[in-house]
C-alpha positions as CSV (number, residue, x, y, z in Angstrom):
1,X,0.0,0.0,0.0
2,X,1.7,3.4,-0.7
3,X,0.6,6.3,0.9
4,X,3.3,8.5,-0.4
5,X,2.9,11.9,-1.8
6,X,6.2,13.9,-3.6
7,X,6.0,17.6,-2.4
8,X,5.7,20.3,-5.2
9,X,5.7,24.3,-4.6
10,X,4.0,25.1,-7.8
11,X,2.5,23.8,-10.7
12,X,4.8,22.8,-14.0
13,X,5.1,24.0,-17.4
14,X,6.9,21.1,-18.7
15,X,8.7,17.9,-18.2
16,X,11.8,17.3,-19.4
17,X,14.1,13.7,-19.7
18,X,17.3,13.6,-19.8
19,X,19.2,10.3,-21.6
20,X,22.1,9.4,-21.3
21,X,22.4,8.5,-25.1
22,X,20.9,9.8,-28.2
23,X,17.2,8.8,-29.1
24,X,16.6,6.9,-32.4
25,X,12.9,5.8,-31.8
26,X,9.5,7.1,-32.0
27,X,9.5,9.5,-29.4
28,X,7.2,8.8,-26.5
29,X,3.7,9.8,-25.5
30,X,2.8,11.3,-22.2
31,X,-0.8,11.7,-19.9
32,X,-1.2,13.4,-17.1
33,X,-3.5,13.5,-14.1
34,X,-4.4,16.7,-12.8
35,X,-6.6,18.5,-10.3
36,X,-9.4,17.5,-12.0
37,X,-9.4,14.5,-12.1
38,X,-9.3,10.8,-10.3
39,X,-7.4,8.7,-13.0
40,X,-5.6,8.9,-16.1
41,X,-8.3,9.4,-19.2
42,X,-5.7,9.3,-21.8
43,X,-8.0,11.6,-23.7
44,X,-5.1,14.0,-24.0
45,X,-2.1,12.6,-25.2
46,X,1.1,14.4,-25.3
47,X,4.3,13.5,-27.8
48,X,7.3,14.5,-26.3
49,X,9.7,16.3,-28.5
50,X,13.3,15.5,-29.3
51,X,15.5,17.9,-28.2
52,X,19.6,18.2,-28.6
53,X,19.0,14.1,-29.3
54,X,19.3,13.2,-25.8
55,X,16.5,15.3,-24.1
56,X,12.8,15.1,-24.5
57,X,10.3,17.3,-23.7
58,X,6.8,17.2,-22.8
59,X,5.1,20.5,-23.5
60,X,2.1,20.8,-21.0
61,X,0.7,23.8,-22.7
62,X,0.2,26.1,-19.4
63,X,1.0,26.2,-15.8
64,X,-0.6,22.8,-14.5
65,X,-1.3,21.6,-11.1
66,X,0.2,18.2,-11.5
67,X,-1.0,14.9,-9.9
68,X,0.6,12.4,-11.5
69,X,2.1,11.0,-14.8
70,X,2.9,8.4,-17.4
71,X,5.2,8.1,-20.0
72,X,4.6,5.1,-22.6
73,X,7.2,4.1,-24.8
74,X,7.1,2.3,-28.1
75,X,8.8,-1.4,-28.1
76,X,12.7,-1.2,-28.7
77,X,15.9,-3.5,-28.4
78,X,18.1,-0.9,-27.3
79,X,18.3,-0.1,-23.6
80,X,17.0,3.0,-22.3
81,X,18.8,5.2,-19.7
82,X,17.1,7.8,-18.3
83,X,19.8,10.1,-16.7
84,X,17.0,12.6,-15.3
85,X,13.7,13.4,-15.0
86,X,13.0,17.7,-14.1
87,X,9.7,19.4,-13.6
88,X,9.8,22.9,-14.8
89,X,8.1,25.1,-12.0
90,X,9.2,28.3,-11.2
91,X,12.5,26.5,-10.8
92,X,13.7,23.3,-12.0
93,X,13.0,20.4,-9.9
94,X,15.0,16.7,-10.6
95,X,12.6,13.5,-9.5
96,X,13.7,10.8,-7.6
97,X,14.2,8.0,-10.2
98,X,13.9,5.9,-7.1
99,X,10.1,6.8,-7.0
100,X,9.3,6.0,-10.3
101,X,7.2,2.7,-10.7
102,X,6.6,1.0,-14.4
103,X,4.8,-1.7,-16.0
104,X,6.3,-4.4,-18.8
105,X,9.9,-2.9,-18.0
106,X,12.8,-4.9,-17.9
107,X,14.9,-3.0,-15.3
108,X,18.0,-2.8,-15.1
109,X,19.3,-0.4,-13.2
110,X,17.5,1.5,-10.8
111,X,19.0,4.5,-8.6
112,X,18.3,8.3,-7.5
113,X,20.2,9.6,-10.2
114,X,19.7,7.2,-13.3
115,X,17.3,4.5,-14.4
116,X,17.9,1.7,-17.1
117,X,15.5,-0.3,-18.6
118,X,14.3,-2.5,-21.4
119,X,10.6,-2.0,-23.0
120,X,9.1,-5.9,-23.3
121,X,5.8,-5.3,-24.6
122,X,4.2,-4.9,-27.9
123,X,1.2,-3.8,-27.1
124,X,1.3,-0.4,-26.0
125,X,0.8,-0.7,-22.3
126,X,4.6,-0.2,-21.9
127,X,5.1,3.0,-19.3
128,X,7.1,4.4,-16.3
129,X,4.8,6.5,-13.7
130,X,5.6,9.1,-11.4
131,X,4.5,8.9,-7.9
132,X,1.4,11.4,-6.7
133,X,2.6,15.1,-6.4
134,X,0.4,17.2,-3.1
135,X,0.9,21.3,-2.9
136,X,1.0,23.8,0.5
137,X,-2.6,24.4,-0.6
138,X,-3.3,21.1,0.4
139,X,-1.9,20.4,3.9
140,X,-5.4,22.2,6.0
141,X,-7.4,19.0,4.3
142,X,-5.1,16.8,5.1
143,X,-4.4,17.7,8.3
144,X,-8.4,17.6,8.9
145,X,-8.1,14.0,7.2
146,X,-6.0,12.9,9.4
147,X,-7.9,14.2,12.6
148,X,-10.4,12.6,11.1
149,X,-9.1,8.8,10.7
150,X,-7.4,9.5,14.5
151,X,-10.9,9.7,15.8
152,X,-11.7,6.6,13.8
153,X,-8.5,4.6,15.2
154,X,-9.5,5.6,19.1
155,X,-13.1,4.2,18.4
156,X,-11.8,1.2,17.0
157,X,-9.6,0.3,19.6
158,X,-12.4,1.3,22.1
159,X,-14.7,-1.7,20.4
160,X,-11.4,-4.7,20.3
161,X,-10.7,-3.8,23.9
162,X,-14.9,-3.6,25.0
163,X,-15.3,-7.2,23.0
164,X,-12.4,-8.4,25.2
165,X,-10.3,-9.7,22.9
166,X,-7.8,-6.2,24.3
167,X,-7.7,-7.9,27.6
168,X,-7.1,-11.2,26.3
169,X,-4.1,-10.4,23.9
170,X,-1.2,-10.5,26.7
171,X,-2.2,-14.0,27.2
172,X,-2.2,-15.3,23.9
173,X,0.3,-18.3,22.8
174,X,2.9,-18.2,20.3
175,X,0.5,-20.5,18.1
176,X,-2.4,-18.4,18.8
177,X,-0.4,-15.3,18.3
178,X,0.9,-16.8,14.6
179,X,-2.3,-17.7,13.7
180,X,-3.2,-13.9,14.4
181,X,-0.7,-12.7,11.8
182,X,-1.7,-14.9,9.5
183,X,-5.4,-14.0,9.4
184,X,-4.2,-10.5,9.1
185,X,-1.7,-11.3,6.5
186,X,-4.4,-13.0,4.0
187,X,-5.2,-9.8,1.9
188,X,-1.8,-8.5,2.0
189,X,1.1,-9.1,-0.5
190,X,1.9,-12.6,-1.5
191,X,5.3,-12.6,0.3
192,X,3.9,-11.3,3.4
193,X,1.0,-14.2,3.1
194,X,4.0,-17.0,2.2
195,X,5.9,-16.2,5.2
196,X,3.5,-16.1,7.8
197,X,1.5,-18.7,6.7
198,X,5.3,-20.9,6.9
199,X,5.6,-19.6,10.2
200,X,2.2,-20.5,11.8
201,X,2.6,-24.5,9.8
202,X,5.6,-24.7,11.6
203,X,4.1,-23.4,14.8
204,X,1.3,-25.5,14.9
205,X,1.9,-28.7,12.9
206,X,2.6,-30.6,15.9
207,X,-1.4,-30.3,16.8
208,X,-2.2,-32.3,13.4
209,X,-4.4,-35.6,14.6
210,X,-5.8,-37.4,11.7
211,X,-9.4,-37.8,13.3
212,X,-9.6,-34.3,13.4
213,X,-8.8,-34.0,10.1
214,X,-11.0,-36.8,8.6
215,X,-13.6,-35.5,10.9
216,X,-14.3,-32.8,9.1
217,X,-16.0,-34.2,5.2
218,X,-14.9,-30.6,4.1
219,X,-11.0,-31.0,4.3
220,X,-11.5,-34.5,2.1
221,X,-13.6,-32.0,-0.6
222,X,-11.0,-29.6,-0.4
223,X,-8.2,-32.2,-1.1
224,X,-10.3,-34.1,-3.6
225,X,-10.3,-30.7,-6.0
226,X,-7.0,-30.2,-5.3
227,X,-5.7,-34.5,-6.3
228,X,-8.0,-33.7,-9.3
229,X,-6.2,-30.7,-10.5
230,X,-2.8,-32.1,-9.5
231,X,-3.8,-35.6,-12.5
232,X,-5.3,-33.0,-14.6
233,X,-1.7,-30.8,-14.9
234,X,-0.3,-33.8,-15.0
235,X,-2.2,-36.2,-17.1
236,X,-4.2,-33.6,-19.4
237,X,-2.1,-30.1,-19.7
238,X,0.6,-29.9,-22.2
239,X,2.0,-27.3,-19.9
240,X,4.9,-28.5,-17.3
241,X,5.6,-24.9,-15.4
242,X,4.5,-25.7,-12.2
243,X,4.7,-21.9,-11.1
244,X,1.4,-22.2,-12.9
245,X,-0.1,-24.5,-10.5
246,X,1.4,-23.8,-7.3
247,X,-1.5,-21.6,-5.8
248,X,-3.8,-24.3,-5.7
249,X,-1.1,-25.9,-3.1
250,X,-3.2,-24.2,-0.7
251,X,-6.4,-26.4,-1.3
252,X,-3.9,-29.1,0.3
253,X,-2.3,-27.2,2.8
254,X,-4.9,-24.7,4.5
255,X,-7.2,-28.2,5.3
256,X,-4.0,-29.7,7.7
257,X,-3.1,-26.4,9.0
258,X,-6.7,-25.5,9.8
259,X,-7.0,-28.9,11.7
260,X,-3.7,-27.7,13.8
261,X,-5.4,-25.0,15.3
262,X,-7.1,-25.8,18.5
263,X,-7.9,-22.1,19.8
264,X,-11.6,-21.4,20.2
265,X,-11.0,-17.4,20.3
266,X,-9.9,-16.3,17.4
267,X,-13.5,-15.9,15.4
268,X,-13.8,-12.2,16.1
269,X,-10.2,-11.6,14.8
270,X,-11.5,-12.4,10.9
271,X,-13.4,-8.8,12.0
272,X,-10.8,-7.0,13.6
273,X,-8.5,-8.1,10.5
274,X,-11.4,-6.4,8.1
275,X,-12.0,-3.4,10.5
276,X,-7.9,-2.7,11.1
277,X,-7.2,-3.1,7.3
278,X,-10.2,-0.6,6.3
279,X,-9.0,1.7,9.1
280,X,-5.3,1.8,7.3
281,X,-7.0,2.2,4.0
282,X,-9.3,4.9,5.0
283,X,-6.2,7.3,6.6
284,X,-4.5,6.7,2.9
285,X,-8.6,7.8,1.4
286,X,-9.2,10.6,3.1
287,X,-5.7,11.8,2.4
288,X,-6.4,11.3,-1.2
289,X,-9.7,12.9,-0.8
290,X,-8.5,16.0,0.7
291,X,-5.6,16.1,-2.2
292,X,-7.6,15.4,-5.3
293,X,-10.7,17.0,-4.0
294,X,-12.7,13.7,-6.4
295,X,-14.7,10.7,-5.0
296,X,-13.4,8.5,-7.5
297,X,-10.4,8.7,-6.1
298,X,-11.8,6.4,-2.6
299,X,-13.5,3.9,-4.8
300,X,-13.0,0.0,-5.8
301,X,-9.5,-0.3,-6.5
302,X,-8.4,3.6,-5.6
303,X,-9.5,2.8,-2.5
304,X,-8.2,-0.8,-1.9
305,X,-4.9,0.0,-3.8
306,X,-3.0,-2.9,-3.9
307,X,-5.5,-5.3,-2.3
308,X,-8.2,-6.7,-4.3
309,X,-11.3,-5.1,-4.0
310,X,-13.9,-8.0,-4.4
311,X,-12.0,-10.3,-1.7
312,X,-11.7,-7.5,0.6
313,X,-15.3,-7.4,0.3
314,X,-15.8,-10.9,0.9
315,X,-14.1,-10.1,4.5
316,X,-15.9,-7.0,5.1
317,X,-19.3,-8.7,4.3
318,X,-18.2,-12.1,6.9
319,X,-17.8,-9.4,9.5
320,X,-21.0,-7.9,9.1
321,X,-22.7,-11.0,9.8
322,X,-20.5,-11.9,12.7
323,X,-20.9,-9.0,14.2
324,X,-24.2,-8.7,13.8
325,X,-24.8,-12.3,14.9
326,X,-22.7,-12.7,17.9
327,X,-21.6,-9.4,19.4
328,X,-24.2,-7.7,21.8
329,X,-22.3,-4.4,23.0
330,X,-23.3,-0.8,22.2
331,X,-20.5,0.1,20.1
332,X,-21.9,-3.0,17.5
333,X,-23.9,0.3,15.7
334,X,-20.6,2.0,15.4
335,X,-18.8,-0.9,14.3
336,X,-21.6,-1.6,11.7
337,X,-21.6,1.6,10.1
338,X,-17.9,1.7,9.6
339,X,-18.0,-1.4,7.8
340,X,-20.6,-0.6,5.6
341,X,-19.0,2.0,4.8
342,X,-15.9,0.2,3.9
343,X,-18.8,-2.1,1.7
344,X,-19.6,1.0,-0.3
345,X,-16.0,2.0,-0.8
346,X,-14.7,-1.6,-2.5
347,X,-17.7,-1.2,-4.6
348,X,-18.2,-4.4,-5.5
349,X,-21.8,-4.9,-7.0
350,X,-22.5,-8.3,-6.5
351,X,-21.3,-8.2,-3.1
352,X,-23.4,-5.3,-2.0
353,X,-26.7,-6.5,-3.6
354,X,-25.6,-10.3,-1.7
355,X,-24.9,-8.7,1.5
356,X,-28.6,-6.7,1.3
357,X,-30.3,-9.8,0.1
358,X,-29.2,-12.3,2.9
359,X,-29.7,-9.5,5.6
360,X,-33.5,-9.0,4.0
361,X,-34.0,-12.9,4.2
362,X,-32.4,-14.2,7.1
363,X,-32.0,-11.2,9.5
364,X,-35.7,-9.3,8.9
365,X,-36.7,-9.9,12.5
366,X,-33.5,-8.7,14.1
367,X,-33.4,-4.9,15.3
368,X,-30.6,-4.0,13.7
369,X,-31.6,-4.7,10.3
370,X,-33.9,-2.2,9.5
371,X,-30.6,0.3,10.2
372,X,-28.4,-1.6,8.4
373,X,-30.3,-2.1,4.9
374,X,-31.2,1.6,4.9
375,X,-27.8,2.7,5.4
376,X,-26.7,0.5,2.4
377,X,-29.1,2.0,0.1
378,X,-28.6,5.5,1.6
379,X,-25.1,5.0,1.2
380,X,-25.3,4.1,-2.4
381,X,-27.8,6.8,-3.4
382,X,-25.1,9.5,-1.5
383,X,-22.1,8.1,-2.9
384,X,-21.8,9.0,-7.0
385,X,-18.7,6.3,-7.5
386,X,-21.2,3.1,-6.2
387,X,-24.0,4.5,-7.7
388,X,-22.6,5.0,-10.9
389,X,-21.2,1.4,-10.8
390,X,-24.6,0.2,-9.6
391,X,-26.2,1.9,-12.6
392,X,-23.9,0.5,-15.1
393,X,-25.4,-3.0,-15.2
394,X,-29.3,-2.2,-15.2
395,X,-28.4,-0.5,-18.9
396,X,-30.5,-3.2,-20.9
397,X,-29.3,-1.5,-24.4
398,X,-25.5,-2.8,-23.4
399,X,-26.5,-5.9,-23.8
400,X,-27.2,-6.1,-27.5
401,X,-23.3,-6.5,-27.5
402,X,-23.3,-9.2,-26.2
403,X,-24.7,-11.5,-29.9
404,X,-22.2,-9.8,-31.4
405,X,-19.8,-12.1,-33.3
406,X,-17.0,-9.5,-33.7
407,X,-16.7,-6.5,-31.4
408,X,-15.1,-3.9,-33.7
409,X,-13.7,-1.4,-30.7
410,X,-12.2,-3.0,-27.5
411,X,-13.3,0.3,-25.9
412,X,-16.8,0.3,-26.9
413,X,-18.9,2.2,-24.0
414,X,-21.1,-1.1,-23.5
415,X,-18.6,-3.3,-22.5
416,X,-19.3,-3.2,-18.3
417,X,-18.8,-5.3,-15.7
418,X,-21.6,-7.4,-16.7
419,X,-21.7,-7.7,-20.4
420,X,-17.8,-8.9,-20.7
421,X,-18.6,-11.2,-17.9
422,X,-21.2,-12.4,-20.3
423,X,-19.5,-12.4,-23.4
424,X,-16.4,-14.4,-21.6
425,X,-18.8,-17.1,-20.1
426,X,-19.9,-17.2,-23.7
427,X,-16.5,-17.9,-24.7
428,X,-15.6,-20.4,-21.7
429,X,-18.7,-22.5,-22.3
430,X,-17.5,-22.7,-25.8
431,X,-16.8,-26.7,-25.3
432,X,-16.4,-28.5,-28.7
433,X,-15.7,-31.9,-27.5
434,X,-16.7,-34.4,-24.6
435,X,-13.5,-35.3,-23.4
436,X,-13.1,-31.2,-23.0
437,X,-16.7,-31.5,-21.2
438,X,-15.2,-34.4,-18.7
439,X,-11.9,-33.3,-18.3
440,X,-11.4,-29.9,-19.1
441,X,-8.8,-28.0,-21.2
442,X,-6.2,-27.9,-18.1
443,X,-5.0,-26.0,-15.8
444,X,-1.8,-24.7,-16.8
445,X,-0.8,-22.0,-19.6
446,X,-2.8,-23.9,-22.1
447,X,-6.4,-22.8,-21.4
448,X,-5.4,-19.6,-20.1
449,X,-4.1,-19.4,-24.4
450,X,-6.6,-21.1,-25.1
451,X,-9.6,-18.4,-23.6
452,X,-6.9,-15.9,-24.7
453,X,-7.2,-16.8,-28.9
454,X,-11.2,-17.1,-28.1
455,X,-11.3,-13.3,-26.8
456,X,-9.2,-11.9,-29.2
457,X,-11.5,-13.5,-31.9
458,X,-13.9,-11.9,-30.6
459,X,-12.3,-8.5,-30.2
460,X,-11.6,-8.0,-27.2
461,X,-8.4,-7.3,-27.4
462,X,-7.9,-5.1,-24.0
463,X,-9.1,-8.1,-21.4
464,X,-7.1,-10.8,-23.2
465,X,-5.8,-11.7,-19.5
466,X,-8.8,-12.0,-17.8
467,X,-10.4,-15.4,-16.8
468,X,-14.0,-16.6,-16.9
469,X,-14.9,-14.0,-13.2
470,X,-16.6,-17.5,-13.0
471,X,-15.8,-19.9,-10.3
472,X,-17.7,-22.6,-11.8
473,X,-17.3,-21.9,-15.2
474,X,-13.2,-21.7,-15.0
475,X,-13.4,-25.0,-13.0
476,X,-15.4,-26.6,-16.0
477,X,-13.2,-24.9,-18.2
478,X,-10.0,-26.2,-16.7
479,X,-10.7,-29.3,-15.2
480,X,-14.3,-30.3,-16.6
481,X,-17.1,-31.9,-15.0
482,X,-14.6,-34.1,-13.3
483,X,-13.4,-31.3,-11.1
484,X,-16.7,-29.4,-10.7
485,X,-18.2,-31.9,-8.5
486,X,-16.1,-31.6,-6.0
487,X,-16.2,-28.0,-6.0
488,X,-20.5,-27.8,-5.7
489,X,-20.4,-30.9,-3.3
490,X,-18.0,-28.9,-1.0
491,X,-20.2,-26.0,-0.6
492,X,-23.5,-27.8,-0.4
493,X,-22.1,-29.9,2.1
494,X,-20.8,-26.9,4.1
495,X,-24.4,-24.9,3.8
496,X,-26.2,-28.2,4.7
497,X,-23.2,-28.6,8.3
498,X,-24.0,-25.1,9.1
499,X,-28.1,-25.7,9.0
500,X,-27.6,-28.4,10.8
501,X,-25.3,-26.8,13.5
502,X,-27.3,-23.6,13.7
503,X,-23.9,-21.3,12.4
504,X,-26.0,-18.8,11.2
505,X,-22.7,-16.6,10.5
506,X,-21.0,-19.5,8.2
507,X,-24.5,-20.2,6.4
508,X,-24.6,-16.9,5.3
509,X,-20.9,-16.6,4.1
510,X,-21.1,-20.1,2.1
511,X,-24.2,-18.5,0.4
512,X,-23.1,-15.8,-0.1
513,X,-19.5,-17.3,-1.4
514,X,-21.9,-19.3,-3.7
515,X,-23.3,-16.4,-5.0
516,X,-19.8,-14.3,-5.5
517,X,-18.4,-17.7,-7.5
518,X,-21.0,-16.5,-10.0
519,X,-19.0,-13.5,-11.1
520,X,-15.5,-14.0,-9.8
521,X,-13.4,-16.7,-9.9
522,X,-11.8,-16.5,-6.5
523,X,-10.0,-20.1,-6.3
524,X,-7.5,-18.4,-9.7
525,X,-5.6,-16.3,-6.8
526,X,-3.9,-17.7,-3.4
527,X,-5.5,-14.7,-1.3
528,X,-9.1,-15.7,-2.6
529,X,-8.1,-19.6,-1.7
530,X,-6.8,-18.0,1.5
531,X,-10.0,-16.5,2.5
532,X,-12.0,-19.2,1.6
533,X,-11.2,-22.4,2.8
534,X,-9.7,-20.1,6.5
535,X,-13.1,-18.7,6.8
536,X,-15.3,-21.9,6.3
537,X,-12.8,-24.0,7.9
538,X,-11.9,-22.4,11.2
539,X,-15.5,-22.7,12.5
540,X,-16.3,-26.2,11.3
541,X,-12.9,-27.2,12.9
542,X,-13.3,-25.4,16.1
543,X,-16.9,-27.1,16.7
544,X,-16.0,-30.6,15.5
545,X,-12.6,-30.2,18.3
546,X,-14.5,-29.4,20.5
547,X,-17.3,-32.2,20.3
548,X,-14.2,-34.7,20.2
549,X,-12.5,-33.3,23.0
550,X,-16.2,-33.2,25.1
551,X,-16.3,-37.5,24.1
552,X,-12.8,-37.9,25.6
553,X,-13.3,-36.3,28.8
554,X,-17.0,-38.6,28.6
555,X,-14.3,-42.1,27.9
């Protein structure tokens, strides 16, 4: 998550770059972000001119406030050194090349004073981007901001220490205290995920008991998807990279080490984890706020930065239900409205509209409900960004792109979230054959190429990357029929254990997980296993550990 901000007196006139050679190639095209706006909308392109063959400049026309830009270049064998970047204010100002980040680079060389690189791709999304620029005219907002998210903190820490989970930190164990880290760590980078995830195995690996494990019919789903996938890379993908497959590792792994854990305590830190993330990530929003003076800028991924929206909302929307479910104190209304809030601000659709469904069907005849669905809809009637999104799919003239054969412009205005999640189920159902129906097309690079080719024959040429935002469609797609019986088992079984065990909090998730699999496909990253299997497993685990340890103190 980067919160940083490069201080700037005045606004530029230009933007120079200094090489360190001369430049032979089509000179590169600039966009900027200024006070006006959220993100780059590359209406405005500017061509930087050549200047004394090693210097280009980019002309901004008049005195701008700058926020931010990018420089694309054009693909090249020759390495680039950039000696130099200066903003032309009322004097000259050299960047940090340090701060610079960039996208299909090869680099180099990176350091304060000069940055080598190598441009890989060939499709134009080849660029180099300066970090966010604040003024003096900005620092009352942000100092309000800040204020602001203070107050927020205090009230927080008010709520962990009045549900007693404050109290009961200093006695935590070093197993309890690993597992802790690595509920937090979930959402967070990968590295940050891989090591304490290694940490808390090794922790607690000596609690593994078999009858635990096998207790639990969800852990032999879990492994059963993951065996299946495991033949299928072997047996039916062409593809041997295993860097490809590790991920789904996790399907195997998160099943033993959730078996390990024998503390009953930890539930409420799943909502802590949601409530301390969103409180990090609303001190970096309002800052933004107060600096680009835009809601746009708070919303889906502005907001989340590097965390994925949709998963974050998964958490945010667990944590509704748990604390609406089990926590009875006075600060639950508080706590409630903040992460709603947070709901609003990932702006996931499917999740919102999920979240207000189960709460209308299962919760009615609570209290709290008729506060909570109002201040949803309130919430996305106030806030433009979530409307807006909200809006986007009830357009019912977008979808005549959807029967078309050939979609002539990538950037057509009715490609949305929902029609390109119908045009690439259209694509992924696209099964020619029955052994493609059984087994799938496999799960390495193969069908990844293969949905790729499908999507550019169809035009869309600017999502070739994307994957079916289909649980159950990618599964069919990868590993066929075969493998999507495990999958639908898993969670029926799971809805079905938490009927029967009146776990109101996991029968809602598991629907509501059900639901999400409809329009993401959460099991293609390691944070969306992550979240998954530790958030449906910790609870069965926990009851099923207990009811074995109750029969051995019976024996």
């Amino acid at each position: 998550m980067n919160f940083k901000y490069y201080k700037l007196e005045t606004g530029a006139d230009s933007i120079s770059i200094l090489l360190a050679k001369p430049f032979r190639q089509n000179a590169p095209t600039a966009y900027i972000l200024d006070s006006t706006e959220a993100e780059m909308t590359y209406k405005n392109p500017l061509t930087a001119k050549v200047l004394n063959d090693s210097i280009l400049c980019i002309d901004l026309g008049a005195r701008t406030k700058l926020r931010q830009f990018r420089i694309y270049f054009n693909p090249s064998l020759e390495v680039i050194t950039i000696r130099a970047i200066r903003l032309h204010l009322s004097n000259k100002v050299n960047l940090d090349l340090r701060t610079l980040t960039s996208s299909q680079l090869e680099i180099l060389n990176r350091g304060k004073d000069e940055l080598s690189f190598k441009v890989l791709a060939m499709n134009g999304y080849t660029y180099i981007e300066s970090p966010k620029f604040c003024y003096p005219t900005d620092y009352p907002l942000i100092i309000l901001s800040t204020s602001f998210i203070v107050l927020i903190f205090y009230l927080l820490f008010v709520f962990i220490e009045k549900v007693s989970t404050y109290q009961q930190l200093v006695s935590f164990s070093l197993q309890e205290i690993s597992v802790i880290l690595f509920i937090i760590s979930i959402l967070l980078a990968q590295r940050y995920f891989n090591i304490a995830l290694i940490i808390s195995v090794l922790l607690c690996i000596k609690n593994f008991k078999i009858r635990v494990f096998l207790a639990n019919r969800a852990n032999l789903y879990f492994v059963a998807l993951y065996c299946i996938i495991m033949i299928n890379f072997f047996f039916v993908s062409s593809d041997n990279d295993f860097k490809n497959i590790e991920k789904y590792t996790l399907l195997l792994v998160l099943p033993i080490y959730m078996s390990c854990i024998q503390s009953v305590r930890l539930g409420i830190l799943f909502c802590i984890s949601a409530i301390v993330i969103g409180g990090v990530l609303l001190f970096g929003a309002l800052i933004d706020l107060a600096v680009f003076r835009n809601l746009e800028i708070i919303s889906f991924e502005n907001f989340t930065r590097s965390i994925h929206p949709v998963y974050y909302s998964y958490l945010i929307s667990f944590s509704i239900f748990y604390v609406e479910l089990t926590i009875s104190q006075r600060y639950k209304f508080f706590i409630q409205t903040v992460l709603i809030l947070l709901l609003i601000l990932c702006g996931s659709k499917l999740i919102i509209l999920s979240t207000l469904l189960l709460f209308a069907l299962f919760l009615v005849k609570r209290r709290l409900s008729f506060i909570v669905i109002p201040l949803v809809v309130l919430g996305l009637f106030l806030f433009t960004p979530a409307k807006n999104r909200m809006l986007s799919i009830i357009n019912l003239d977008d979808l005549s792109i959807v029967s078309e054969k050939m979609i002539k412009n990538p950037h057509d205005p009715r490609l949305n979230g929902l029609t390109l999640r119908l045009i690439i189920w259209q694509e992924s159902l696209n099964i020619t054959n029955i052994k493609d129906l059984i087994l799938g097309s496999g799960v390495g690079l193969p069908s990844d190429k293969l949905l790729e080719q499908r999507l550019n024959r169809r035009g869309l040429t600017d999502h070739l990357w994307y994957n079916a935002h289909n649980q159950y469609l990618t599964t069919l797609f990868k590993v066929g029929f075969i493998g999507l019986m495990p999958l639908i088992l898993l969670l029926s079984f799971v809805i079905r254990w938490a009927f029967n065990n009146n776990d109101r909090v996991l029968l809602l998730f598991t629907i509501l997980m059900s639901i999400a699999m409809l329009s993401e496909s959460m099991l293609e990253r390691a944070s969306g296993i992550a979240l998954f299997c530790t958030i449906i497993l910790f609870p069965m685990n926990t009851k099923i550990l207990e009811r074995i340890q109750v029969n051995e103190e019976i024996v």
